[in-house]
C-alpha positions in Angstrom: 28.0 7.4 -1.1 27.6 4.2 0.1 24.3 1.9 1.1 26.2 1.3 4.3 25.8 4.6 6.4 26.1 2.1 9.9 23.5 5.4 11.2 21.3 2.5 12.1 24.1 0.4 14.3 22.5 1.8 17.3 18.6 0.6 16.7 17.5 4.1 15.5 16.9 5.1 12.3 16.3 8.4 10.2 13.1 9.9 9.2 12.9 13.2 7.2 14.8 16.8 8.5 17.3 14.5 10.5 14.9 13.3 13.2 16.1 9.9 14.1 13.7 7.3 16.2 14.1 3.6 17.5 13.8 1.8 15.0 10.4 0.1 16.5 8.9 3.5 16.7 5.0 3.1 15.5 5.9 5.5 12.4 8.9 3.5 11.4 6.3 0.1 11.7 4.1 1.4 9.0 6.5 2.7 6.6 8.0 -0.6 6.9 4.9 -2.8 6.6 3.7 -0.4 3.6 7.2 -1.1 2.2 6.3 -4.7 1.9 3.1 -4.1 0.9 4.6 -1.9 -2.2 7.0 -5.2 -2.5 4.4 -7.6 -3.0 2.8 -5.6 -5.4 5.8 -5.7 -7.5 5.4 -9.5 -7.4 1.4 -8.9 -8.4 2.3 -6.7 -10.9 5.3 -8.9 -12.7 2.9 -11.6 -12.9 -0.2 -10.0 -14.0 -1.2 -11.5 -17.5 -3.2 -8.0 -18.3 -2.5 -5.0 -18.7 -4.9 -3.8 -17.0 -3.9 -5.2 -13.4 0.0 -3.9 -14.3 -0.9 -0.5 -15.3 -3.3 0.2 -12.2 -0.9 -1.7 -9.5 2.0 0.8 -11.4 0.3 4.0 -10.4 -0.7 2.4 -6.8 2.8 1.8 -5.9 4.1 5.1 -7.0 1.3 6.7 -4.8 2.6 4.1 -1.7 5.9 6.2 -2.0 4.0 9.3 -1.6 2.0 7.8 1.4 5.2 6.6 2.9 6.7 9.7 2.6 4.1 11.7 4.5 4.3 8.8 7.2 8.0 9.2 7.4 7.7 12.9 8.7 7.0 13.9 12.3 3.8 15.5 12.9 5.4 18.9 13.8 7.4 18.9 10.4 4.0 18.3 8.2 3.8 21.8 7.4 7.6 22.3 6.1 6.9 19.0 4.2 4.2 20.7 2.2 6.0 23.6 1.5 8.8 22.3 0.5 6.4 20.6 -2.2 5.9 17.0 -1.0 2.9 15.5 -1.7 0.1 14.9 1.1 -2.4 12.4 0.3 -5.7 13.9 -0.4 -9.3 12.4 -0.2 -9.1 12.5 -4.3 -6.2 8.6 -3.7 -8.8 7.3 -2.4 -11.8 7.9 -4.5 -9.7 6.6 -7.6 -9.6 3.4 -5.8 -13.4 3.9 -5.4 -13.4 4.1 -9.2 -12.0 0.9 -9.8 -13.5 -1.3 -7.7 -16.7 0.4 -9.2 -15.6 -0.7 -12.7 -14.6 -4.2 -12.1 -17.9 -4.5 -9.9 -19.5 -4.0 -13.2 -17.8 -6.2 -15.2 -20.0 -9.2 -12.9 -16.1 -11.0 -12.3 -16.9 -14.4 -10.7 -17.3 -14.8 -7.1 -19.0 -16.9 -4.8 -18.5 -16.9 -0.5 -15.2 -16.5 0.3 -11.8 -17.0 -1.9 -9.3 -19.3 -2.1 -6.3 -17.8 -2.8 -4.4 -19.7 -5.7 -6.2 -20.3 -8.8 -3.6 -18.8 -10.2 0.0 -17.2 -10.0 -1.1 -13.4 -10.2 -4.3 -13.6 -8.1 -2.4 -15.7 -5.1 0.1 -12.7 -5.6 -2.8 -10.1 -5.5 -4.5 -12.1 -2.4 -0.6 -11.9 -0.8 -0.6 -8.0 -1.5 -4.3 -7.7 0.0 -3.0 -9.8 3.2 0.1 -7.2 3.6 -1.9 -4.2 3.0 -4.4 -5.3 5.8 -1.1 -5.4 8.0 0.1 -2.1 6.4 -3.6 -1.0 7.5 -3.1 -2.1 11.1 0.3 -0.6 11.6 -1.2 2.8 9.9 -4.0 2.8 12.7 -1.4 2.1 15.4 0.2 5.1 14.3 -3.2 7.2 14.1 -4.0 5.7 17.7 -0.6 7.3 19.7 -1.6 10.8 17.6 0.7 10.6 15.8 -1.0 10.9 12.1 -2.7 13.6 11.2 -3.6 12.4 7.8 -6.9 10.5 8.1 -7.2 9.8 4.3 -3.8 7.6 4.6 -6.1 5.0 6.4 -9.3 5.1 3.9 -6.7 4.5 1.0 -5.6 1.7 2.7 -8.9 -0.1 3.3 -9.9 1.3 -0.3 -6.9 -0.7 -1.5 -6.9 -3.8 0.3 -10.7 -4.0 -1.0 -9.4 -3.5 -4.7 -6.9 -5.8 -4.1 -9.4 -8.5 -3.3 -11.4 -7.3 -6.6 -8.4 -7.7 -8.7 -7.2 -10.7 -7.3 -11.1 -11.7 -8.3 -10.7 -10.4 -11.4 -7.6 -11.8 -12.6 -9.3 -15.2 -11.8 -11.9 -14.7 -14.0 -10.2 -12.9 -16.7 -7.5 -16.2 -16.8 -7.2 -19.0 -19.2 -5.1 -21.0 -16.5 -7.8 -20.6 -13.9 -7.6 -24.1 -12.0 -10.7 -23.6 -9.8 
């Protein structure tokens, strides 16, 4: 099977059990901009210098697949979704992300006012990745706005995350020998 299905030639595009929507549709927005925000995590995470940031941002973007998925379902199809054994995000995502900003808010990482990003390579790619997940955010609540998400805890992982991602880009200052501040 080919990458080219030409499905999309039309502007619509496919979302789980064959339901196809323009491919502007609110739904179709946030999977995309959580898309990039998983992408720019790949660029955080293949420049972190510890493995503390890779490992984390690892399990993050294999949950964004999860949360994508869920997005990528019409409301009506949730409950086949679940039964068929795909994963709905549950208020215990978000509370791990609770968890770590916890821990690196103990670790007393370096911080004063606001940030500039680009002390170094990893936290200006952690401070990109917080920027798209605050887009990610906004495209979530569009969706959540038209009822069309029924999943409020999609939206507090979010915000939880774009939060850490600050922390981390924070961290990763403070934790870095190349640190040009």
């Amino acid at each position: 099977m080919s990458i080219v299905t030409k499905t999309g030639d039309s502007g619509t595009t496919g979302l789980m059990y064959g339901r196809r929507v323009p491919k502007n549709h609110p739904r179709v927005e946030a999977c995309g901009a959580i898309d990039e925000l998983n992408a720019a995590l790949g660029l955080a995470r293949a420049t972190a210098e510890r493995d503390f940031v890779r490992l984390n941002i690892l399990w993050i973007q294999k949950s964004l697949v999860e949360v994508m998925g869920e997005i990528g379902v019409l409301t009506e199809d949730l409950p086949r979704y679940a039964k068929d054994g795909y994963a709905i995000v549950k208020p215990e995502l978000p509370a791990k992300l609770e968890k770590l900003v916890r821990e690196i808010e103990e670790e007393k990482i370096n911080f004063k006012g606001w940030a500039t990003p680009g002390a170094t390579l990893n936290s200006a790619a952690l401070d990109v990745a917080r920027t798209t997940c605050r887009r990610a955010e906004r495209r979530v609540f569009d969706l959540q706005a038209t009822g069309e998400l029924a999943n409020a805890e999609i939206l507090i992982f979010l915000n939880r995350l774009s939060d850490l991602l600050w922390l981390f880009a924070r961290w990763a200052e403070t934790k870095s020998t190349a640190a040009t501040k």
